[in-house]
N, CA, C and O atoms as CSV, one atom per row, in Angstrom:
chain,resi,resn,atom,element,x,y,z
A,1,UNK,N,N,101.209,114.863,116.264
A,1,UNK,CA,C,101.131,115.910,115.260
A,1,UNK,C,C,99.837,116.706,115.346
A,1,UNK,O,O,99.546,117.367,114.349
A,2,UNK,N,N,98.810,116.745,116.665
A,2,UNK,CA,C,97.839,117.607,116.371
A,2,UNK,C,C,97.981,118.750,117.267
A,2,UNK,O,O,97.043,119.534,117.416
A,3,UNK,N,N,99.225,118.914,117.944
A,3,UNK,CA,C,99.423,120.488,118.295
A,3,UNK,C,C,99.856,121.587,117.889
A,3,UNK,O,O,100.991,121.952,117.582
A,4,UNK,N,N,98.508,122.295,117.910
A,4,UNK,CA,C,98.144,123.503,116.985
A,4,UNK,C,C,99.602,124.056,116.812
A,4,UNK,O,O,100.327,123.634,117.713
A,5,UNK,N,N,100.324,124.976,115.811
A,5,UNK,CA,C,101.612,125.414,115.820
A,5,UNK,C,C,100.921,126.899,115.745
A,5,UNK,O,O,99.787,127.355,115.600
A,6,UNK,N,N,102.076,127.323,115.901
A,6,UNK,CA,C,102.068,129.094,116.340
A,6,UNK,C,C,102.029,129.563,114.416
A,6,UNK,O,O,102.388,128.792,113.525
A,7,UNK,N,N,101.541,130.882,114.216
A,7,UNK,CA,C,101.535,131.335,113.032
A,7,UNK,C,C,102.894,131.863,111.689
A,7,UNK,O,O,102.918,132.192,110.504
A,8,UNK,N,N,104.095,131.610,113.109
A,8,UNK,CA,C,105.692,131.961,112.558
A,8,UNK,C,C,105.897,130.616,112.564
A,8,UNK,O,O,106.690,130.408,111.645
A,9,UNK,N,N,105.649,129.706,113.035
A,9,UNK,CA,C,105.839,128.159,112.885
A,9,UNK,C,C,105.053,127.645,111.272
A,9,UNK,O,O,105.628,127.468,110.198
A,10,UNK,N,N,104.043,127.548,111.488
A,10,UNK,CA,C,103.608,127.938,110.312
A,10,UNK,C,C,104.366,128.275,108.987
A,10,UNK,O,O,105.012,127.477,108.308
A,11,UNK,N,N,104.157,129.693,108.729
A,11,UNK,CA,C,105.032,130.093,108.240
A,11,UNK,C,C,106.535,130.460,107.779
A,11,UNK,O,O,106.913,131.092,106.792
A,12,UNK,N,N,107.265,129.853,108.821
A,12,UNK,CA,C,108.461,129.243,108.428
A,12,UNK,C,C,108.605,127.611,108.021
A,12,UNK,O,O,109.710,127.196,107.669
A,13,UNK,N,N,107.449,126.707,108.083
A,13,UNK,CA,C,107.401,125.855,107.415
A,13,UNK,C,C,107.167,125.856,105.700
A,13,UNK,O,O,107.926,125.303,104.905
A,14,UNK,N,N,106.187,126.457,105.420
A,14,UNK,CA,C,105.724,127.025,104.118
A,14,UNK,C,C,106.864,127.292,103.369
A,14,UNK,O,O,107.142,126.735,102.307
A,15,UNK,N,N,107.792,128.500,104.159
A,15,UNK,CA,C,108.487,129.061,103.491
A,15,UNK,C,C,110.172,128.379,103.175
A,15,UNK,O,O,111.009,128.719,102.339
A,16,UNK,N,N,110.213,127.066,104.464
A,16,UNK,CA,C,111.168,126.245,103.945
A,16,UNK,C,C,111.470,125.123,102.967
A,16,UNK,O,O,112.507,124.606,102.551
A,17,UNK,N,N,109.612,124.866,102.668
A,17,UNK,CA,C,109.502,123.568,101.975
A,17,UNK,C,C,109.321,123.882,101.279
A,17,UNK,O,O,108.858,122.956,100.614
A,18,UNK,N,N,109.321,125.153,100.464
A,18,UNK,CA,C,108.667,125.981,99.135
A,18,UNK,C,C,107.934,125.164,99.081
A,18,UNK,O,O,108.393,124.255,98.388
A,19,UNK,N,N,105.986,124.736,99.830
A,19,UNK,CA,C,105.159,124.719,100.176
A,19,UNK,C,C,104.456,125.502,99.080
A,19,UNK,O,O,105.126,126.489,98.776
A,20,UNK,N,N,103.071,125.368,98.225
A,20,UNK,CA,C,102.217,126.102,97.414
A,20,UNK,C,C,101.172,126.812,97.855
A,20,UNK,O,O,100.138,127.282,97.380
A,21,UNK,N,N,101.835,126.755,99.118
A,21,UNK,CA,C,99.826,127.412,100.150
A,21,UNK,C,C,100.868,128.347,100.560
A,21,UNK,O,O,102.087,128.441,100.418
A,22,UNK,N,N,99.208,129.506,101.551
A,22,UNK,CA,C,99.549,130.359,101.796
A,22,UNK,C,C,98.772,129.884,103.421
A,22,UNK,O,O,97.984,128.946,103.539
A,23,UNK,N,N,99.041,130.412,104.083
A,23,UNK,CA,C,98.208,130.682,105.413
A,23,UNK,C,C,97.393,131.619,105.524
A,23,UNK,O,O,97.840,132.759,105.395
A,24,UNK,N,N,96.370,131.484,105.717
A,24,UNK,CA,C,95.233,132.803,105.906
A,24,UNK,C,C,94.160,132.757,107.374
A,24,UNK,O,O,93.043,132.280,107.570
A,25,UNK,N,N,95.196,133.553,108.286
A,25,UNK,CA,C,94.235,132.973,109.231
A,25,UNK,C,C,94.595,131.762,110.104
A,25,UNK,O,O,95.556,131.818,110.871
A,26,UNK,N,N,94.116,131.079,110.032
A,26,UNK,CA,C,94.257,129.609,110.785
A,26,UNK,C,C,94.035,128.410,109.661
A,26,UNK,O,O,93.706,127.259,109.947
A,27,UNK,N,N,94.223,128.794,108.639
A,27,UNK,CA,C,93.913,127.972,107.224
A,27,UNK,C,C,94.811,128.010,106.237
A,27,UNK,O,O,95.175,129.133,105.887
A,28,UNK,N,N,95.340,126.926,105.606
A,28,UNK,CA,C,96.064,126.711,104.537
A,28,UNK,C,C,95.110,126.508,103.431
A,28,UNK,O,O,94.115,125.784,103.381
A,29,UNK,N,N,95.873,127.678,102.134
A,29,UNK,CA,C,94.847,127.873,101.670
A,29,UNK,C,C,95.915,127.984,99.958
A,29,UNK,O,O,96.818,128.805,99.793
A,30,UNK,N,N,95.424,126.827,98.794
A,30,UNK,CA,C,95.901,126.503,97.942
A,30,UNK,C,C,94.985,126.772,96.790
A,30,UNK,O,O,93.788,126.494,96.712
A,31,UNK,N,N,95.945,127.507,95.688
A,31,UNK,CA,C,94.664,127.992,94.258
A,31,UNK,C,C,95.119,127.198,93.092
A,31,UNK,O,O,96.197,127.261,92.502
A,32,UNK,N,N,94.020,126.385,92.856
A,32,UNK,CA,C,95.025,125.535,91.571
A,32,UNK,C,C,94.002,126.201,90.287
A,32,UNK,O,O,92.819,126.526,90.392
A,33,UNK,N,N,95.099,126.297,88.773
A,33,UNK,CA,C,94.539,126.727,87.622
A,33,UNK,C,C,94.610,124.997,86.643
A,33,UNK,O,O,95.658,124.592,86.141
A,34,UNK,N,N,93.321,124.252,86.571
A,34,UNK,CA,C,93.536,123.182,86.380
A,34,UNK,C,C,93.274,122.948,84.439
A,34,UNK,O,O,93.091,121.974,83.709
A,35,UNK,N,N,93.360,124.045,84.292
A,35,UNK,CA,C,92.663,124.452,82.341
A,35,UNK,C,C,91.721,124.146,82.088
A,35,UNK,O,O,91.232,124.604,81.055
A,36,UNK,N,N,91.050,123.312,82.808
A,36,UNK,CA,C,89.647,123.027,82.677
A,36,UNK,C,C,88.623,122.390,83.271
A,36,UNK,O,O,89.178,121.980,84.291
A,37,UNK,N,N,87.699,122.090,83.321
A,37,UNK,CA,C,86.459,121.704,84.304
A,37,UNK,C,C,87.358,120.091,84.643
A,37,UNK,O,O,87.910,119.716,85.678
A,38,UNK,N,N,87.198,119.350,83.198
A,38,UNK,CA,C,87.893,117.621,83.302
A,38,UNK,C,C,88.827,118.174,84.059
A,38,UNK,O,O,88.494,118.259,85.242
A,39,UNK,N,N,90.292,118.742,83.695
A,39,UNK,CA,C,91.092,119.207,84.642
A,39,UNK,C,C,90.597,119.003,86.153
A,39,UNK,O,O,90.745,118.025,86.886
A,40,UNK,N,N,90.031,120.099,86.367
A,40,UNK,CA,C,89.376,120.383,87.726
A,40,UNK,C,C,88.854,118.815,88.337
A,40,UNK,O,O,88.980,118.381,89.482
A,41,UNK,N,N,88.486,118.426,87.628
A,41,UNK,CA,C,87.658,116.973,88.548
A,41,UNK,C,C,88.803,115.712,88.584
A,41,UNK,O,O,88.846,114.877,89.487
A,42,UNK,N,N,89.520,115.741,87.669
A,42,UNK,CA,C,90.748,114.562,87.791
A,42,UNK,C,C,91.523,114.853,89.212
A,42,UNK,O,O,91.617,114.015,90.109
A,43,UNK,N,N,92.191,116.499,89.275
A,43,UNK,CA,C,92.937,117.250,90.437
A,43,UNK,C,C,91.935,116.538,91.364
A,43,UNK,O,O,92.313,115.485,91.878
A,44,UNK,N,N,90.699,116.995,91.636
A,44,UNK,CA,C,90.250,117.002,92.751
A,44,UNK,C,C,90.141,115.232,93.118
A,44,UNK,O,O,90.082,115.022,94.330
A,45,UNK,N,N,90.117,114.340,92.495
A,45,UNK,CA,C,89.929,113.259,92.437
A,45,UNK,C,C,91.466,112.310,92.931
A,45,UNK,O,O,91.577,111.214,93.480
A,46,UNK,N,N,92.659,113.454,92.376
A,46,UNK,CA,C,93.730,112.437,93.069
A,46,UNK,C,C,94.196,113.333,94.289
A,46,UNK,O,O,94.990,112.891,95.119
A,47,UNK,N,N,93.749,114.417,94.351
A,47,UNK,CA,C,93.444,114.941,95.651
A,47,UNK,C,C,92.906,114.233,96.969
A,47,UNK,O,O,93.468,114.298,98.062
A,48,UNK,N,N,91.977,113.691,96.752
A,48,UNK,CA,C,90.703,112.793,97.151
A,48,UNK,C,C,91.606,111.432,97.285
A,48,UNK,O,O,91.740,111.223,98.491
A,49,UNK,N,N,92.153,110.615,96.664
A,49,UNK,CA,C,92.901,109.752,97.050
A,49,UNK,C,C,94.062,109.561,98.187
A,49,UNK,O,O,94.346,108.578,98.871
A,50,UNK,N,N,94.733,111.126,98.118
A,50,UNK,CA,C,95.981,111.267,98.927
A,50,UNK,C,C,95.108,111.614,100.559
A,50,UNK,O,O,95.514,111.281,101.672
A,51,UNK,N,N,93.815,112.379,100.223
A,51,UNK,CA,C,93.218,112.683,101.637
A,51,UNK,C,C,93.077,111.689,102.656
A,51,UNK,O,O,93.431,111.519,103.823
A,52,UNK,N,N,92.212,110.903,101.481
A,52,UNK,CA,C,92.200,109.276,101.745
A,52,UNK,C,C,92.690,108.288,102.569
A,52,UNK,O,O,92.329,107.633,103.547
A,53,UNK,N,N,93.767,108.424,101.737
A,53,UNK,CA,C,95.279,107.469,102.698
A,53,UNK,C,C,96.008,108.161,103.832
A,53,UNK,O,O,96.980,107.742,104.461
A,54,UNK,N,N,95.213,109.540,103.999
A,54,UNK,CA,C,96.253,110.070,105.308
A,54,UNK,C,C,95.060,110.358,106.281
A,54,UNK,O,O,95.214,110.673,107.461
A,55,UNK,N,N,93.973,110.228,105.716
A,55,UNK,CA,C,92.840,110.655,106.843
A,55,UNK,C,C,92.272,111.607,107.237
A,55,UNK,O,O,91.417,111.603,108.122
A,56,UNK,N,N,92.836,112.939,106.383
A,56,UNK,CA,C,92.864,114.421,106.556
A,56,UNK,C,C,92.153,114.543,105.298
A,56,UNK,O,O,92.313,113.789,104.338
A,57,UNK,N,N,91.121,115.828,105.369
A,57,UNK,CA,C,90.361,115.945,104.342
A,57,UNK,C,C,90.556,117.378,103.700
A,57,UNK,O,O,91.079,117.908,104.681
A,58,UNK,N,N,90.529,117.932,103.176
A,58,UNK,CA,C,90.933,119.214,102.771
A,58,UNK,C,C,89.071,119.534,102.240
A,58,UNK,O,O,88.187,118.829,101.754
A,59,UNK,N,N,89.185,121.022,102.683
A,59,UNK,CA,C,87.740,121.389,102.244
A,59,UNK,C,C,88.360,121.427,100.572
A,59,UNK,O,O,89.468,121.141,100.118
A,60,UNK,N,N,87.056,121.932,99.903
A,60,UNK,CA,C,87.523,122.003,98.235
A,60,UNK,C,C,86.391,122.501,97.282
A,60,UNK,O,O,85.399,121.819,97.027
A,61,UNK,N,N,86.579,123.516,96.870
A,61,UNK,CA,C,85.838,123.978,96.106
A,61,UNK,C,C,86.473,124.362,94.741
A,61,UNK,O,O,87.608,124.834,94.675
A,62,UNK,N,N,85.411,124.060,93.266
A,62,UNK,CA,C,85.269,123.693,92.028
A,62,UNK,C,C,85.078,124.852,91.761
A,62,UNK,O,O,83.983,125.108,92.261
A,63,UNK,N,N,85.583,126.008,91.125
A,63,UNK,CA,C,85.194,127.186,90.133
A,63,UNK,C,C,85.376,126.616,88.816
A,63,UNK,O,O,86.453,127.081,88.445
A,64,UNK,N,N,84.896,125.822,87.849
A,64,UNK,CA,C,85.231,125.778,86.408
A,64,UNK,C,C,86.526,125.303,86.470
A,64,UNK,O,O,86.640,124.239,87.079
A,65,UNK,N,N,87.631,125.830,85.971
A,65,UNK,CA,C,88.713,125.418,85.806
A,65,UNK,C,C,89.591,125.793,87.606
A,65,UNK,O,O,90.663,125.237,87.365
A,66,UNK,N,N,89.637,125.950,88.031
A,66,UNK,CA,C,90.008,126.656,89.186
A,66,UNK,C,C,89.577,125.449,90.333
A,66,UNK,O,O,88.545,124.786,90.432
A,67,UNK,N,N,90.361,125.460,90.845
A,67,UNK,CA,C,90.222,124.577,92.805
A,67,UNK,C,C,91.121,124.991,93.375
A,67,UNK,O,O,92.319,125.156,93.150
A,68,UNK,N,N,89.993,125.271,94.695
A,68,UNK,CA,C,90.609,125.803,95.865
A,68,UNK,C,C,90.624,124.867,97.010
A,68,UNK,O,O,89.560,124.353,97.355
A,69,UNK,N,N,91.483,124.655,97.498
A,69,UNK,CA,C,91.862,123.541,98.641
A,69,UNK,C,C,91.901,124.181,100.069
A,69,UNK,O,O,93.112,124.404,100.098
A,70,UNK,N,N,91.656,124.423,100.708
A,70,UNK,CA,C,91.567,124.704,102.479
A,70,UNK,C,C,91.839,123.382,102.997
A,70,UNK,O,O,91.437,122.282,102.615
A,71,UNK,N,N,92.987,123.880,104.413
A,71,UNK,CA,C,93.007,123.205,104.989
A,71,UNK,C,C,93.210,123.639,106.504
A,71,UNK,O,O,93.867,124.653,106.742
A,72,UNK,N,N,92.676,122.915,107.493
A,72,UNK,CA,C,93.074,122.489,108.791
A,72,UNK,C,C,92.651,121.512,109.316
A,72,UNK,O,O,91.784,120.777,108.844
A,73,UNK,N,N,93.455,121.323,110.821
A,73,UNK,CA,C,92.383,120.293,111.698
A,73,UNK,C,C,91.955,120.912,112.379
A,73,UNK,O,O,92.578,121.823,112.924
A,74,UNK,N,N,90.345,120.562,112.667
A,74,UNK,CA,C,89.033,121.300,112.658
A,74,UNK,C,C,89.166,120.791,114.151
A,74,UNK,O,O,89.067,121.681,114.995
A,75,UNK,N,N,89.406,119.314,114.682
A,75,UNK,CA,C,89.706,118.574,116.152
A,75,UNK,C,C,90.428,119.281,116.789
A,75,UNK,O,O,90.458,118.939,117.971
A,76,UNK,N,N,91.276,120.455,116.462
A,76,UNK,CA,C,92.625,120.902,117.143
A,76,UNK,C,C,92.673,122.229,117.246
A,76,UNK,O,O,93.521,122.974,117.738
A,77,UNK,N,N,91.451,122.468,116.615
A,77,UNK,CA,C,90.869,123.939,116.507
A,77,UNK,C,C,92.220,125.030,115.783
A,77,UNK,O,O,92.446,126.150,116.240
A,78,UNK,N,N,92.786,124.590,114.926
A,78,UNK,CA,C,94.103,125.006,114.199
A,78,UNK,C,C,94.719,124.041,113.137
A,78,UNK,O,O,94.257,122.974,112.734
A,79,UNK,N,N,95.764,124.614,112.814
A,79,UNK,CA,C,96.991,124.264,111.997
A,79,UNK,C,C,98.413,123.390,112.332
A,79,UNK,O,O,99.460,123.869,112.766
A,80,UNK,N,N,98.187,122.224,112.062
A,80,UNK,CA,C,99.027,121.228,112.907
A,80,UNK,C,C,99.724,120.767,111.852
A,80,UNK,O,O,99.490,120.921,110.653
A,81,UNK,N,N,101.021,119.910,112.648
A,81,UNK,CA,C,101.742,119.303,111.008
A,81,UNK,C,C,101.041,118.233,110.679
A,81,UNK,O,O,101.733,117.222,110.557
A,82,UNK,N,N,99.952,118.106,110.500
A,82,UNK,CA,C,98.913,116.998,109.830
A,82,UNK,C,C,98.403,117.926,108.360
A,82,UNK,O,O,98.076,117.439,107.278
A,83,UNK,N,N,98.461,119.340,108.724
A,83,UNK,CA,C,98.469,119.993,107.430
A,83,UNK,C,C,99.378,120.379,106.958
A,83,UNK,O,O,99.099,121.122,106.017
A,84,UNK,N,N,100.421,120.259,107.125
A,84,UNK,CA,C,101.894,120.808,106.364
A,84,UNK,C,C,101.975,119.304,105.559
A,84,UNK,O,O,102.297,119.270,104.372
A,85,UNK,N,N,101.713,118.304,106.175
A,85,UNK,CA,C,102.436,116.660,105.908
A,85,UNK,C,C,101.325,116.885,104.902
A,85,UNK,O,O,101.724,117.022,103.745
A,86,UNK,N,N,99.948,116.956,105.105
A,86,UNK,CA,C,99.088,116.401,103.879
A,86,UNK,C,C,99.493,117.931,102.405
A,86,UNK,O,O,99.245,117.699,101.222
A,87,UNK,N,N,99.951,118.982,102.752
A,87,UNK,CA,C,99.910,119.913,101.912
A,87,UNK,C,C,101.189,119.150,100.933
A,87,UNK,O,O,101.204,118.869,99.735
A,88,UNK,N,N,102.004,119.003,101.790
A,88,UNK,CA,C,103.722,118.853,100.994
A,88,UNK,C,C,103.065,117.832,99.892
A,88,UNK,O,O,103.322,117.959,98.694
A,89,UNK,N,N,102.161,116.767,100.413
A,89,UNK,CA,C,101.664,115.208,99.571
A,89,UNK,C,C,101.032,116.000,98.321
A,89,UNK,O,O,101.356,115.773,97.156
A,90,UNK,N,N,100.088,116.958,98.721
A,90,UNK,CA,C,99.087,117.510,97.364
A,90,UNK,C,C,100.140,118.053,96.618
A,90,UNK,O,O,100.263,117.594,95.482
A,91,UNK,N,N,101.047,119.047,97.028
A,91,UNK,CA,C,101.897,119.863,96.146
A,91,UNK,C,C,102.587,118.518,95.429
A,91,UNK,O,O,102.588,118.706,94.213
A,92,UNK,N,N,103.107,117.370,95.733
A,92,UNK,CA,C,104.140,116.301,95.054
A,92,UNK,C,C,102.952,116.494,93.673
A,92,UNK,O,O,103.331,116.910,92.578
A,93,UNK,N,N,101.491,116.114,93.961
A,93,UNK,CA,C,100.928,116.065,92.776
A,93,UNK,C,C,100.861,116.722,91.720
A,93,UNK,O,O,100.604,116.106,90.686
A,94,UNK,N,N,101.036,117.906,91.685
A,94,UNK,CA,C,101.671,118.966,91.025
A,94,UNK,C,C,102.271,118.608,89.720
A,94,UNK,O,O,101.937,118.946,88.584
A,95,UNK,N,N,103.435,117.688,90.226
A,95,UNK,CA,C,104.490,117.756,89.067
A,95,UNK,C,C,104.133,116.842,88.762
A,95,UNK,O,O,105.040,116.178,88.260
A,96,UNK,N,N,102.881,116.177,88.779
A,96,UNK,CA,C,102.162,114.857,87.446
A,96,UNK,C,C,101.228,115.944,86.734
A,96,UNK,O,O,100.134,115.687,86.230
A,97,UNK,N,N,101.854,117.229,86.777
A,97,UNK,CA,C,100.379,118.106,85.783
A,97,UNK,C,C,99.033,117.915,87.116
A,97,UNK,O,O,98.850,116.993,87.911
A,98,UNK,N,N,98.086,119.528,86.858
A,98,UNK,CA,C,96.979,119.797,87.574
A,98,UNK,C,C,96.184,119.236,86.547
A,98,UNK,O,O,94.959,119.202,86.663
């Protein structure tokens, strides 16, 4: 799973798994509205667990209520299904509430 996929590969993944990211670039790139800072740090925290157990780390940045998730593999110099597999896992979290 670390060969880089083409940008219609990509994007016809996204768009079959009704996937919550967007691609930008060579980056999967996810905006969560978490209502609030606690919000924000719980998300990022079971975020942080799922990265965890798959080994893939998602960059992540804290605006207040707001997190932004980036992703690729950085080893593969691209977008592999190591980020579709870890995206589909973050989006499941979703429906326990951000």
């Amino acid at each position: 799973m670390t060969e880089v996929l083409a940008p219609a590969e990509v994007d016809a993944a996204l768009a079959e798994r009704s996937l919550g990211w967007r691609r930008d670039g060579g980056v999967l790139v996810k905006e969560v509205d978490c209502g609030d800072f606690a919000g924000a740090l719980a998300y990022v925290h079971r975020v942080g667990a799922v990265a965890e157990a798959a080994s893939h780390h998602p960059d992540v940045d804290i605006r207040w209520k707001n997190v932004v998730l980036r992703l690729s593999t950085h080893s593969a110099g691209g977008l592999t299904g190591r980020d579709l597999a870890l995206a589909a896992q973050i989006d499941a979290l979703d429906a326990g509430g951000a």
